[in-house]
VOBA-1610 file (N, C-alpha, C; in pm, whole numbers, padded with zeros to 5 digits, always signed):
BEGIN
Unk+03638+03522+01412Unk+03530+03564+01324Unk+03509+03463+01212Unk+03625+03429+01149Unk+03638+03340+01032Unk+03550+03191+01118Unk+03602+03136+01270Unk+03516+03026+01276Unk+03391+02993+01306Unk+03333+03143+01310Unk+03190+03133+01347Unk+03137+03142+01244Unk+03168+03276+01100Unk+03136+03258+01008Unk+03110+03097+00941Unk+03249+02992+00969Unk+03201+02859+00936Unk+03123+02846+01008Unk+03113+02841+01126Unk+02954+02743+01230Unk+02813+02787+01124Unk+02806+02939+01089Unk+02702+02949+01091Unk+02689+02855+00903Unk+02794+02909+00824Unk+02784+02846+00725Unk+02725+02707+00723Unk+02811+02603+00795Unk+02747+02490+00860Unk+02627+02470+00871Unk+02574+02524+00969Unk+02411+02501+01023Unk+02344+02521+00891Unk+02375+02639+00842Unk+02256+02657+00695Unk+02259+02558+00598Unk+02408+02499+00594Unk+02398+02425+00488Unk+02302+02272+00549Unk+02315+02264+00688Unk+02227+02138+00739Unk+02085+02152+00747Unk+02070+02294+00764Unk+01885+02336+00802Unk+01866+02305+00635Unk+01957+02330+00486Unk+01903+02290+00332Unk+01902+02167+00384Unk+01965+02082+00407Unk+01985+01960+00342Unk+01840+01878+00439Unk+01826+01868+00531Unk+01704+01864+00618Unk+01551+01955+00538Unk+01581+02033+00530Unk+01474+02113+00421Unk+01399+02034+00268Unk+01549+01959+00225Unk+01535+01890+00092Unk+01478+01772+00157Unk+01470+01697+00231Unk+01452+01606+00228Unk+01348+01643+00356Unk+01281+01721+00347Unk+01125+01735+00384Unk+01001+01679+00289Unk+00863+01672+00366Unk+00765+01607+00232Unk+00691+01660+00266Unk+00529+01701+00219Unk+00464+01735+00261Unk+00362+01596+00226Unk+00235+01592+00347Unk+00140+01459+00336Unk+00040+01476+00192Unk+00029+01409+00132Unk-00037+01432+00020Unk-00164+01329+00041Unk-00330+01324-00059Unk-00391+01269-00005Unk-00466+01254-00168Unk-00577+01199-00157Unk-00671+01127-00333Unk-00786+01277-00248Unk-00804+01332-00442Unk-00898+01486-00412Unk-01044+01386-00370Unk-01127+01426-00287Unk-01237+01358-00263Unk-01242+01232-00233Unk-01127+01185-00143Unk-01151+01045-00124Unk-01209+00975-00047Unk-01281+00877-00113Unk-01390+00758-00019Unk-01322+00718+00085Unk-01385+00708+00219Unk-01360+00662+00329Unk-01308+00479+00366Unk-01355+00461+00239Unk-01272+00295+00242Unk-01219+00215+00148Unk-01185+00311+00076Unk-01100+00278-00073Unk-00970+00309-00058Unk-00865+00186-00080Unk-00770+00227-00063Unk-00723+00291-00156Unk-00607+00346-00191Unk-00579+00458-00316Unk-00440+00380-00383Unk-00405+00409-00464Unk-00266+00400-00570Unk-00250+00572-00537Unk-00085+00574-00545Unk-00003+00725-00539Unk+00119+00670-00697Unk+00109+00752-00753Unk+00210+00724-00841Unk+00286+00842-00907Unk+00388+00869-00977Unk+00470+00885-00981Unk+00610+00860-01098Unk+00633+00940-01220Unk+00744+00928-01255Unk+00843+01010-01265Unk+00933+00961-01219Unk+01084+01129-01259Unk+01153+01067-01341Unk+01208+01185-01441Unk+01303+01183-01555Unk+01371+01264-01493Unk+01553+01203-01466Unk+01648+01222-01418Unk+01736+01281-01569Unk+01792+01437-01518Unk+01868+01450-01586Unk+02002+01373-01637Unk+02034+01284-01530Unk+02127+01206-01535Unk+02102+01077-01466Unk+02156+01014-01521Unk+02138+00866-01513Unk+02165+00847-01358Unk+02084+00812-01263Unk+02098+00747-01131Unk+02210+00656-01076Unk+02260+00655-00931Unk+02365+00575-00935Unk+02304+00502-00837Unk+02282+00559-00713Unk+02173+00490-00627Unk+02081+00592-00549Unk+01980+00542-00565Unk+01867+00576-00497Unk+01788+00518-00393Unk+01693+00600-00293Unk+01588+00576-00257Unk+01485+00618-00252Unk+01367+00556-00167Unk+01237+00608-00113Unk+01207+00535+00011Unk+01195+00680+00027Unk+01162+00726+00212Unk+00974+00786+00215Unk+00877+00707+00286Unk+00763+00670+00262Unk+00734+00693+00412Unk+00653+00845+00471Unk+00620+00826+00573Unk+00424+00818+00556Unk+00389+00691+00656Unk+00202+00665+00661Unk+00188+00628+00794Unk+00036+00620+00822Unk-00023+00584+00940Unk-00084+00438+00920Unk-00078+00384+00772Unk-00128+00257+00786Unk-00039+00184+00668Unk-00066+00059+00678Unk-00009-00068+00587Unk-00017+00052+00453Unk+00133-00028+00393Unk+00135+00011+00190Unk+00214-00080+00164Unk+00200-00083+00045Unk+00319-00146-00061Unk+00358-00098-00121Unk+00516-00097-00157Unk+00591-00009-00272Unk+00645-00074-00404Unk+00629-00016-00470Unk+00654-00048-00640Unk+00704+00035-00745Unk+00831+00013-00761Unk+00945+00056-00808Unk+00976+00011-00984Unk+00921+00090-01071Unk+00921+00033-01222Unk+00825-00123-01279Unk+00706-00093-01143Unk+00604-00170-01149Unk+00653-00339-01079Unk+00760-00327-00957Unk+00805-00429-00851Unk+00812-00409-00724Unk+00735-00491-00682Unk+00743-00457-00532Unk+00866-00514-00443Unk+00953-00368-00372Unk+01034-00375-00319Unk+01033-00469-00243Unk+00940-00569-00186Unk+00956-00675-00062Unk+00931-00763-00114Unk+00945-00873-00037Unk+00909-01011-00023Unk+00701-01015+00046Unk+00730-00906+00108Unk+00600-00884+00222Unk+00483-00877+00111Unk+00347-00925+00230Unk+00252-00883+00165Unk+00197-00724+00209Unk+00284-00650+00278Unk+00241-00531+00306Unk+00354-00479+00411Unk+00385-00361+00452Unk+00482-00326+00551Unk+00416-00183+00601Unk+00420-00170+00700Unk+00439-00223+00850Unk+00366-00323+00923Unk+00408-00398+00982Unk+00337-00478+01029Unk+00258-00394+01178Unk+00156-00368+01204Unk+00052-00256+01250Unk+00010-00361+01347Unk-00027-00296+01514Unk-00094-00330+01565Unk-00256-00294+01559Unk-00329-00385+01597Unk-00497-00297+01585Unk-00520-00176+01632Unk-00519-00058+01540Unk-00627+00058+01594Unk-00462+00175+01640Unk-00333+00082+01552Unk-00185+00147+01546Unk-00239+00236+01458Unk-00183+00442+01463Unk-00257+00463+01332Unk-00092+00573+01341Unk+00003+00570+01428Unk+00120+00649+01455Unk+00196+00662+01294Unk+00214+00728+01289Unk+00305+00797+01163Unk+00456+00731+01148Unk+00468+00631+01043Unk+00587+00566+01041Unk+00690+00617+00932Unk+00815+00662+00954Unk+00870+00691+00805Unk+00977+00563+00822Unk+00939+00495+00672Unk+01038+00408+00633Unk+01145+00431+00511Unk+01255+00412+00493Unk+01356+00415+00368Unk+01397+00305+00343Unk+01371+00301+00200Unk+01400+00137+00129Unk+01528+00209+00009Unk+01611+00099+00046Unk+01739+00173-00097Unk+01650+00025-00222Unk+01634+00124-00282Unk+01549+00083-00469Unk+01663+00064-00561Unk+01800+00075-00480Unk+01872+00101-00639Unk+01860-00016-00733Unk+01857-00121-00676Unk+01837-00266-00795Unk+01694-00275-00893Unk+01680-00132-00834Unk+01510-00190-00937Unk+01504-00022-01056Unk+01598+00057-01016Unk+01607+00112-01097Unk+01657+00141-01279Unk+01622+00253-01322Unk+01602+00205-01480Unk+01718+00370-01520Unk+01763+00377-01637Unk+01845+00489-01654Unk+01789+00539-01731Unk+01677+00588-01733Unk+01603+00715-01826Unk+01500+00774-01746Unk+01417+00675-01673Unk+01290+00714-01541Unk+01294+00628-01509Unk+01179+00653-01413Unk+01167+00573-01272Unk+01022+00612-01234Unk+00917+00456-01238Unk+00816+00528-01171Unk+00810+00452-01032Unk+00746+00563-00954Unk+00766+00519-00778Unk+00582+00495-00768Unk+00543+00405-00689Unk+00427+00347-00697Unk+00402+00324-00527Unk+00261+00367-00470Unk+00242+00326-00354Unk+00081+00293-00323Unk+00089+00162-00324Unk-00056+00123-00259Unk-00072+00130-00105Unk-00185+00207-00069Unk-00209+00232+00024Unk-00339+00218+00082Unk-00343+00157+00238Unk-00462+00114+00293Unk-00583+00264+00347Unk-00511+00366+00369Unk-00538+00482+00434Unk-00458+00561+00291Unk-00570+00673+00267Unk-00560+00805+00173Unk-00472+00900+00213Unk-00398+00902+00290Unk-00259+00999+00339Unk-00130+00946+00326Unk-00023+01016+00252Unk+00129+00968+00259Unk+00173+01043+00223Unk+00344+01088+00277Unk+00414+01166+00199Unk+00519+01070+00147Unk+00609+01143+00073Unk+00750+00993-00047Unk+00820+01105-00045Unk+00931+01044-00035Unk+01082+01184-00082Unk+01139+01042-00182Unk+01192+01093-00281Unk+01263+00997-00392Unk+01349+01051-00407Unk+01472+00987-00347Unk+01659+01065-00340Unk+01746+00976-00325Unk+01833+01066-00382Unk+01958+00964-00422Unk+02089+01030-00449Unk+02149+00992-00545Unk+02326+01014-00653Unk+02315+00951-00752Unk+02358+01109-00846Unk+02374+01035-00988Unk+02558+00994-01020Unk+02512+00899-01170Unk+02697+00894-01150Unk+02791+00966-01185Unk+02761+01117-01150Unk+02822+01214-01171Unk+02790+01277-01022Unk+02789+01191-00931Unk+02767+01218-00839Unk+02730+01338-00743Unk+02635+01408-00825Unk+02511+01497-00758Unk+02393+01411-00740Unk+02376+01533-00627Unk+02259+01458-00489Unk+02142+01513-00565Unk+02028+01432-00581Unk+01901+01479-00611Unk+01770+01464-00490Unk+01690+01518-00465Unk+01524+01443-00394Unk+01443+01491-00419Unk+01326+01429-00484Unk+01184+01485-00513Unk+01069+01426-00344Unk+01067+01545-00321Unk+00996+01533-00214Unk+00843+01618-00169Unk+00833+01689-00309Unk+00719+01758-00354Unk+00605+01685-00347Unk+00476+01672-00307Unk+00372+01677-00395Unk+00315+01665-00548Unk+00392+01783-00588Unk+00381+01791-00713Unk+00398+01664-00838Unk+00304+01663-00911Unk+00383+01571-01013Unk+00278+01406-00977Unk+00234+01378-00848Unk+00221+01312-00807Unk+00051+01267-00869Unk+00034+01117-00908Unk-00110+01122-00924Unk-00210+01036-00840Unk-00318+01050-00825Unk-00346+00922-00752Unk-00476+00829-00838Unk-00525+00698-00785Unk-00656+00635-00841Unk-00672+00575-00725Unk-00841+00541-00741Unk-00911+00398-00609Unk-00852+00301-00677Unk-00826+00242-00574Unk-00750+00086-00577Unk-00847-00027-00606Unk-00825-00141-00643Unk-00977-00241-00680Unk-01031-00270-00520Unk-00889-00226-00393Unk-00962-00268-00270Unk-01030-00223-00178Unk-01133-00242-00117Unk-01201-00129-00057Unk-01179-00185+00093Unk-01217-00130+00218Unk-01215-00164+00296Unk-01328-00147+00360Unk-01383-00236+00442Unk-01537-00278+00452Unk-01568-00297+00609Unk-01676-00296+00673Unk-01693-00327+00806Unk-01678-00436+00851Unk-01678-00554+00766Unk-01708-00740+00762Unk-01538-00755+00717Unk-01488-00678+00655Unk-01340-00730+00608Unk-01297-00611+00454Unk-01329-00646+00340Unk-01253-00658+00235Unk-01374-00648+00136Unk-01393-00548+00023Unk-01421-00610-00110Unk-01327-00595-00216Unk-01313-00689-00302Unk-01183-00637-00428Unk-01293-00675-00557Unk-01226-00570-00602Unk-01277-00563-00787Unk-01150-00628-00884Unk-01196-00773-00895Unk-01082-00815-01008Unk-01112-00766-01154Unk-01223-00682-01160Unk-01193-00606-01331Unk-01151-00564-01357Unk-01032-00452-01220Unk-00950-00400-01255Unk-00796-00468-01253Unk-00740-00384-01345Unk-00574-00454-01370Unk-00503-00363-01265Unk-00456-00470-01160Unk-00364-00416-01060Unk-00217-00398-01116Unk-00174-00483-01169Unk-00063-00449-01239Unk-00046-00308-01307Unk-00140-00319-01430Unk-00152-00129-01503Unk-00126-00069-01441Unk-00204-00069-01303Unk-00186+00044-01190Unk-00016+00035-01144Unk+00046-00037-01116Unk+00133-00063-01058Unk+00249+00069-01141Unk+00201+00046-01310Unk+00312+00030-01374Unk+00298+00059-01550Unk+00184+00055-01559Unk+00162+00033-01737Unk+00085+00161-01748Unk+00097+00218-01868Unk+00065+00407-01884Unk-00060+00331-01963Unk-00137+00231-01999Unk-00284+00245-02056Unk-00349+00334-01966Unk-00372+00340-01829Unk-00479+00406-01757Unk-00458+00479-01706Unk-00318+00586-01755Unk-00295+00709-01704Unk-00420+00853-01719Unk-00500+00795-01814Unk-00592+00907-01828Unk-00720+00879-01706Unk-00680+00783-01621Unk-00819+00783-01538Unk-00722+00845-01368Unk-00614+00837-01403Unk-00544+00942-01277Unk-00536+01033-01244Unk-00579+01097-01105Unk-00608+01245-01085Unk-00482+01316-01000Unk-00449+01454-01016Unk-00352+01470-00949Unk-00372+01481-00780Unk-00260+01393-00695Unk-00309+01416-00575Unk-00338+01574-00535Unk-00394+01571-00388Unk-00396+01664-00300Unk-00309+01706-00213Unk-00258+01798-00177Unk-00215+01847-00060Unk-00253+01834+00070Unk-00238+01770+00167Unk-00306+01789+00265Unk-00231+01921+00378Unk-00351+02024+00414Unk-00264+02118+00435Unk-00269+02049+00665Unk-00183+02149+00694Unk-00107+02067+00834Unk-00067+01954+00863Unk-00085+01905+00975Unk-00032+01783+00993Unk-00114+01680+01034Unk-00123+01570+00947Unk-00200+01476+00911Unk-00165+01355+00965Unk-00208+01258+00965Unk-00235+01064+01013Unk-00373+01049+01003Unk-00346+00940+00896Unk-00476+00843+00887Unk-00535+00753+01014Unk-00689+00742+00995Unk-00714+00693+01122Unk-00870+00579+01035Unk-00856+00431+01126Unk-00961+00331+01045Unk-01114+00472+01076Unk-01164+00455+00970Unk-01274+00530+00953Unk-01400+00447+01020Unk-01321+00272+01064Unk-01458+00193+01124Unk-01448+00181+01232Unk-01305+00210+01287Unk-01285+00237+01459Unk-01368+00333+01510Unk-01362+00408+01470Unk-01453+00540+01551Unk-01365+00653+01686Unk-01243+00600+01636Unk-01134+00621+01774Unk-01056+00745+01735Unk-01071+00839+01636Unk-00989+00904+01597Unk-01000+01011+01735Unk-00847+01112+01723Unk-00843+01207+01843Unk-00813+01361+01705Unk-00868+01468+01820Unk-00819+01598+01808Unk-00930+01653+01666Unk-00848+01756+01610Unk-01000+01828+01506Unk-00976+01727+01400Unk-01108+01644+01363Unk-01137+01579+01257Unk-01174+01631+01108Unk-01013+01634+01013Unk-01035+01654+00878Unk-01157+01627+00802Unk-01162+01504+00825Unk-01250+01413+00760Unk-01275+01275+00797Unk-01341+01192+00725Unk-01376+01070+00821Unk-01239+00968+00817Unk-01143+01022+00720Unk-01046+00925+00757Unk-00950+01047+00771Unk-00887+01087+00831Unk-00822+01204+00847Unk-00813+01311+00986Unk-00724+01283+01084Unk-00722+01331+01205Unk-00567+01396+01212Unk-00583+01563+01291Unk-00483+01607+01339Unk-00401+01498+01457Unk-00278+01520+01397Unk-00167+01471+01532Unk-00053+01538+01587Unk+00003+01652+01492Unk+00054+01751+01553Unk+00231+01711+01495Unk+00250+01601+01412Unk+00355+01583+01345Unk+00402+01572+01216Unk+00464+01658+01158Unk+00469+01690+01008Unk+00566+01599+00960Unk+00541+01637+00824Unk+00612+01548+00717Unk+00771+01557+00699Unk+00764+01720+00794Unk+00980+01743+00731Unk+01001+01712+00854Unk+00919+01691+01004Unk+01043+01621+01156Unk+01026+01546+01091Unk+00897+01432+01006Unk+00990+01308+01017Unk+01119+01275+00893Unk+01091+01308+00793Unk+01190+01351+00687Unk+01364+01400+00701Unk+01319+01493+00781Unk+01454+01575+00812Unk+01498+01567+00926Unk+01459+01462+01012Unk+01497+01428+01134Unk+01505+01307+01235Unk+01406+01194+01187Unk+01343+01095+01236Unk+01341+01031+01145Unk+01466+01004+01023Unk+01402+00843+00913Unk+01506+00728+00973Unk+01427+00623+00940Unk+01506+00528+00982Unk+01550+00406+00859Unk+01653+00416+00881Unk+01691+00255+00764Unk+01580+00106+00771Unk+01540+00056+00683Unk+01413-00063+00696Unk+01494-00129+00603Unk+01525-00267+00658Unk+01533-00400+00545Unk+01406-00523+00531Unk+01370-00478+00394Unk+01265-00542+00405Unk+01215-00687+00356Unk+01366-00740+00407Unk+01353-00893+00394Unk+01426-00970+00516Unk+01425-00841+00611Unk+01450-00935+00727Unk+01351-00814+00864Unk+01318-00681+00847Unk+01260-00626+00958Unk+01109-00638+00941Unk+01030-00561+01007Unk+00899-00565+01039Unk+00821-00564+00969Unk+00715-00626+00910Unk+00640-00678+00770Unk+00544-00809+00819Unk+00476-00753+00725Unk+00336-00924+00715Unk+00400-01013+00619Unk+00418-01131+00655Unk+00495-01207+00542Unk+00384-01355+00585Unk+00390-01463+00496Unk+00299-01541+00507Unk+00440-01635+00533Unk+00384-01732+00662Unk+00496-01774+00712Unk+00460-01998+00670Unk+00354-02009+00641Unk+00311-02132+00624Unk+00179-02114+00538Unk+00174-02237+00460Unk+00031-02239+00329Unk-00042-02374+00374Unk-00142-02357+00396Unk-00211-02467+00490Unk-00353-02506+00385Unk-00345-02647+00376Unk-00480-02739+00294Unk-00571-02736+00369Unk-00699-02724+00318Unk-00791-02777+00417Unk-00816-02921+00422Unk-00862-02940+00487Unk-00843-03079+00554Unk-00993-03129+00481Unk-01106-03113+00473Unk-01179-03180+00424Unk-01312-03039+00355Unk-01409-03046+00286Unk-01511-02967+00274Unk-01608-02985+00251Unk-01710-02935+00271Unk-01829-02995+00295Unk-01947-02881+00203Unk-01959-02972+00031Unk-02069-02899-00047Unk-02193-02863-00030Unk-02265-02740-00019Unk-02401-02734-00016Unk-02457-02665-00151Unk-02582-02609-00146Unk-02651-02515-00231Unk-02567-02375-00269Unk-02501-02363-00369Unk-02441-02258-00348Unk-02370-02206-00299Unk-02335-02278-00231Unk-02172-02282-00093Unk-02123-02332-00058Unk-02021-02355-00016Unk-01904-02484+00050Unk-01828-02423+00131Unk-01777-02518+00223Unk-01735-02492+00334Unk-01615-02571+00345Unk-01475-02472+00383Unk-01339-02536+00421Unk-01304-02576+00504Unk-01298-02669+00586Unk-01215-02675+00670Unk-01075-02682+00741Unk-00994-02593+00798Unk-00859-02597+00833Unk-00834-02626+00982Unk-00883-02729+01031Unk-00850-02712+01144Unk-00705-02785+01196Unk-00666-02741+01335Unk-00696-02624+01403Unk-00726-02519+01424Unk-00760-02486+01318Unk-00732-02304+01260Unk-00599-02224+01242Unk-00638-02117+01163Unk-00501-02060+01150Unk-00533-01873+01149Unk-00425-01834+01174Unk-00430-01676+01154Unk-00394-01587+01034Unk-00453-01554+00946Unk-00457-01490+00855Unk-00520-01471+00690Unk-00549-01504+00572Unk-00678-01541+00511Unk-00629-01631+00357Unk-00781-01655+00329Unk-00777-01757+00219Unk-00713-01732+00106Unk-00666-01766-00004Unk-00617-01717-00112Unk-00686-01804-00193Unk-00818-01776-00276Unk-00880-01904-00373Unk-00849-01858-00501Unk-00836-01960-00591Unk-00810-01971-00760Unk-00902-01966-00752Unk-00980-01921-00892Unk-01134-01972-00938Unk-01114-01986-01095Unk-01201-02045-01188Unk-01216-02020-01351Unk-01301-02012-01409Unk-01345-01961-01513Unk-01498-01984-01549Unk-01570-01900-01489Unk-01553-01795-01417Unk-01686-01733-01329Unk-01696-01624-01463Unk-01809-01574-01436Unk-01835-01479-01535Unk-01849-01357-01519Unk-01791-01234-01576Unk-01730-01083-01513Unk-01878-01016-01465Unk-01825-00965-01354Unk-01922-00891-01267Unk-01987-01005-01149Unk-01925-01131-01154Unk-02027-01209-01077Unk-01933-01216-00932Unk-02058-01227-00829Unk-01996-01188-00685Unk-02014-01333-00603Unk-01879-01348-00531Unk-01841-01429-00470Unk-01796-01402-00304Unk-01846-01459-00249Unk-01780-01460-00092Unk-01694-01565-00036Unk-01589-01499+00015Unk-01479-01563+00043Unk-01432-01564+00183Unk-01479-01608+00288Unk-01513-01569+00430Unk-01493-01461+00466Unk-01463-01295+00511Unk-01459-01177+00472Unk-01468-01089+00369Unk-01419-01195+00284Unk-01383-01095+00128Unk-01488-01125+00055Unk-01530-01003-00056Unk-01637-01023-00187Unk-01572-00972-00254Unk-01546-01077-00337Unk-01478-01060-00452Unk-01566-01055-00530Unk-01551-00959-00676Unk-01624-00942-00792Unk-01514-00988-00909Unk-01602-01073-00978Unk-01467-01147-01069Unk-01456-01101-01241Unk-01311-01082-01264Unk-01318-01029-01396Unk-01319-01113-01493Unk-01407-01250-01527Unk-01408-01351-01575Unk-01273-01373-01728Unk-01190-01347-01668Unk-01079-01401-01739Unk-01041-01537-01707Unk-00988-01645-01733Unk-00976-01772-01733Unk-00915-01802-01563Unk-00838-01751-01520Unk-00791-01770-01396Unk-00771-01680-01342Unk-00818-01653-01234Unk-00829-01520-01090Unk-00789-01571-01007Unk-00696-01519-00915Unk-00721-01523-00769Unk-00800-01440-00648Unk-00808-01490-00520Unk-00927-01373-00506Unk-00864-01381-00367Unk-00853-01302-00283Unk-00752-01284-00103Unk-00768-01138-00056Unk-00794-01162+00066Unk-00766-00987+00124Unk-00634-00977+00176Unk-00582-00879+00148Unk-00446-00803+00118Unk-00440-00743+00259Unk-00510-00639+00348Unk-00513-00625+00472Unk-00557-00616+00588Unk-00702-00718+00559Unk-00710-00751+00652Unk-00772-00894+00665Unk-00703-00962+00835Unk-00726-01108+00848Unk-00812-01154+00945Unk-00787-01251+00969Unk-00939-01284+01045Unk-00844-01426+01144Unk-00916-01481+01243Unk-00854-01602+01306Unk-00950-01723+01215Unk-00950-01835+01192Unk-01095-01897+01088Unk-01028-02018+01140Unk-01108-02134+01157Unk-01125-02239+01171Unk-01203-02300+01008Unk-01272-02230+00978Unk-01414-02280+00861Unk-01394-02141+00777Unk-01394-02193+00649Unk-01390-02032+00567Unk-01507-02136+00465Unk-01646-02026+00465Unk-01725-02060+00350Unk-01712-01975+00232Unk-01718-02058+00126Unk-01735-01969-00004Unk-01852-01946-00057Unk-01935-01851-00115Unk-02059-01856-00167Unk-02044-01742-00259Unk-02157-01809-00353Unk-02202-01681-00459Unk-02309-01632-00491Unk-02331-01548-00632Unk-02455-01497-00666Unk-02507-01644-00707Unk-02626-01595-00865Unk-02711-01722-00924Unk-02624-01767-00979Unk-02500-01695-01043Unk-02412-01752-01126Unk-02268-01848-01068Unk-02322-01881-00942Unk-02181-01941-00854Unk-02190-02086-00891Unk-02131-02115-00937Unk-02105-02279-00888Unk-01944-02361-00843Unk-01998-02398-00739Unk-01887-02503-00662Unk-01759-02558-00762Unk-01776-02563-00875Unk-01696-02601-00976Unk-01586-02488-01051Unk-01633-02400-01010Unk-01542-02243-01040Unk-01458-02256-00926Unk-01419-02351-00826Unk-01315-02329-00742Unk-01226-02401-00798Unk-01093-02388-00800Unk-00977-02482-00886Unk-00886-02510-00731Unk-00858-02366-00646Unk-00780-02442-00577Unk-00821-02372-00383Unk-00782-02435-00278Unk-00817-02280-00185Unk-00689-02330-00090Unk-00629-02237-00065Unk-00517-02210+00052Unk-00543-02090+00179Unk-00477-02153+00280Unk-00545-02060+00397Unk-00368-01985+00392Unk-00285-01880+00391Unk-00215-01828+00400Unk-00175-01784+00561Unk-00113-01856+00636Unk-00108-01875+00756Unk-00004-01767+00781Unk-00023-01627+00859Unk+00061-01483+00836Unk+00109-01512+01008
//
C-alpha cells in the first residue's frame, strides 16, 4: 500500500512539475498581418537568481534579448526552411546575462504568436518559472514584412525596444491566444485547417506538450541559426539619376547591409528588397533581418531627397 501510495505520489508530483513548465501561445491585441512584434517582459525575483533560462516555443524566425543582449551570435534562430511554419521549442541557459534584482526577457519576432517559460534556481536553491502570459507586453517592431521583401522604420529606437523603459508607455499588454496556435506567412497563402486570422492557423499542438514534454537543449553558437558566414565588396558600381547599382558578382545568398549619412528623417530609400525610411541621425544602417534574396546586382534608389553621396559604405552579407 505504502508503495503505491509513493507511485502515485510520484506521478503528481511529475504531472506539477510538467504543468509549471507549461505556456500558453500569446499574440499583439489586433495585430497587422506583416509587422513583426517585440514581446517583452520583466520579473522581479524574490531572490537573487543562480541560473536560469528561456524556453521560447514559435512557428517562425526570433531573436532573444536578455537585459537588452542578444543571446546569439545569429542574426535570427531557427534557421527555417521556405513556407517551414512547424512549432519549434527552443531553451537557451541566459544565466551569463543575468542581473540580481530583474531581468527583462525580450523577443523579436517575425510572426505575432509565441509562448516563453522563464525558469530557473535561486541561490537558495528554489526552483522558479514564469510561464504565464500574464505580465507580458507587446509593440510593432520598425520591421514589417512585405510582398517584395522588407520595410524598416529607422525612426524607431530598436535598442529602447530591446531594453530601455522610455517607451514603456507605448506597450500594450499581450493577448492570449485561446487553443492551439502556429503562425503561418500571411503571403504564402498555404495556411491549413480553421483560419484564426490572416496570420494565424489551427495545428492541433499546444504550448504545455511542447513545454512539458518536447523541449530541447539549443546552443546557440554552434546549432541551427542564420549566421553571416562571409562579407563580400562589390566589385564595381555603376551611378545613374537617382540610383546606383552594385555589383557582386558571382553573386551571393543573402542581403545588403548599407551605411548611409546625411539623409534626412522620413526620407525613403530602396535597398534591393528593402525600403528603408531613414531616421536622419548622422549614421544608419539599413538591411533586412529576415528575409534574403539570391542578387547578383543590388540597386539603391531614393525619394527627391536621395543622393548617391548619402551612401558611406555597402556590404552584401553572404548567409
Amino acid at each position: 500500500m505504502q508503495r503505491l501510495l509513493f507511485i502515485i505520489m510520484l506521478l503528481y508530483a511529475t504531472a506539477v512539475e510538467a504543468q509549471q513548465m507549461g505556456a500558453k501561445w500569446m499574440t499583439a491585441p489586433a495585430a497587422s498581418d506583416s509587422a513583426c512584434q517585440w514581446f517583452r517582459r520583466t520579473f522581479v525575483a524574490d531572490e537573487r537568481p543562480r541560473r536560469a533560462s528561456v524556453c521560447i516555443a514559435s512557428c517562425s524566425p526570433f531573436v532573444l534579448y536578455v537585459n537588452g543582449r542578444n543571446v546569439s551570435t545569429a542574426l535570427y534562430m531557427p534557421d527555417r526552411k521556405p513556407n517551414d511554419h512547424q512549432p519549434v521549442a527552443i531553451t537557451y541557459d541566459v544565466t551569463r546575462f543575468l542581473r540580481p534584482d530583474s531581468n527583462t526577457v525580450t523577443v523579436l519576432c517575425k510572426e505575432p504568436a509565441v509562448a516563453v517559460n522563464f525558469f530557473g534556481t535561486t541561490v537558495g536553491q528554489r526552483r522558479f518559472s514564469y510561464s504565464s502570459p500574464d505580465g507580458w507586453l507587446c509593440h510593432a517592431a520598425s520591421t514589417s514584412i512585405t510582398s517584395c521583401g522588407e520595410l524598416m522604420d529607422g525612426r524607431a529606437n530598436a535598442q529602447s525596444l530591446a531594453y530601455g523603459d522610455m517607451m514603456l508607455a507605448q506597450w500594450r499588454p499581450a493577448s492570449v491566444l485561446g487553443g492551439n496556435f502556429f503562425a503561418v506567412d500571411s503571403f504564402a497563402g498555404n495556411s491549413k485547417g480553421n483560419s484564426q486570422s490572416n496570420a494565424v492557423a489551427y495545428l492541433g499542438l499546444s504550448g504545455e506538450s511542447i513545454f512539458g514534454y518536447h523541449p530541447f537543449s539549443y546552443n546557440p553558437l554552434t546549432d541551427n541559426a542564420v549566421r553571416t558566414y562571409k562579407i563580400l565588396r562589390p566589385r564595381y558600381f555603376d551611378p545613374a539619376y537617382r540610383s546606383i547599382a552594385y555589383n557582386f558578382a558571382p553573386g551571393f545568398y543573402g542581403f545588403v547591409r548599407v551605411t548611409l549619412r546625411g539623409c534626412k528623417r522620413g526620407e525613403r530609400i530602396r535597398i534591393g528588397n528593402l525600403v528603408y525610411i531613414c531616421s536622419g541621425e548622422m549614421d544608419e544602417q539599413a538591411f533586412c533581418r529576415f528575409t534574403h534574396q539570391y542578387a547578383r546586382q543590388i540597386v539603391i534608389s531614393g525619394d527627391r531627397h536621395f543622393n548617391p553621396d548619402q551612401i558611406q559604405d555597402v556590404e552584401a552579407l553572404y548567409l
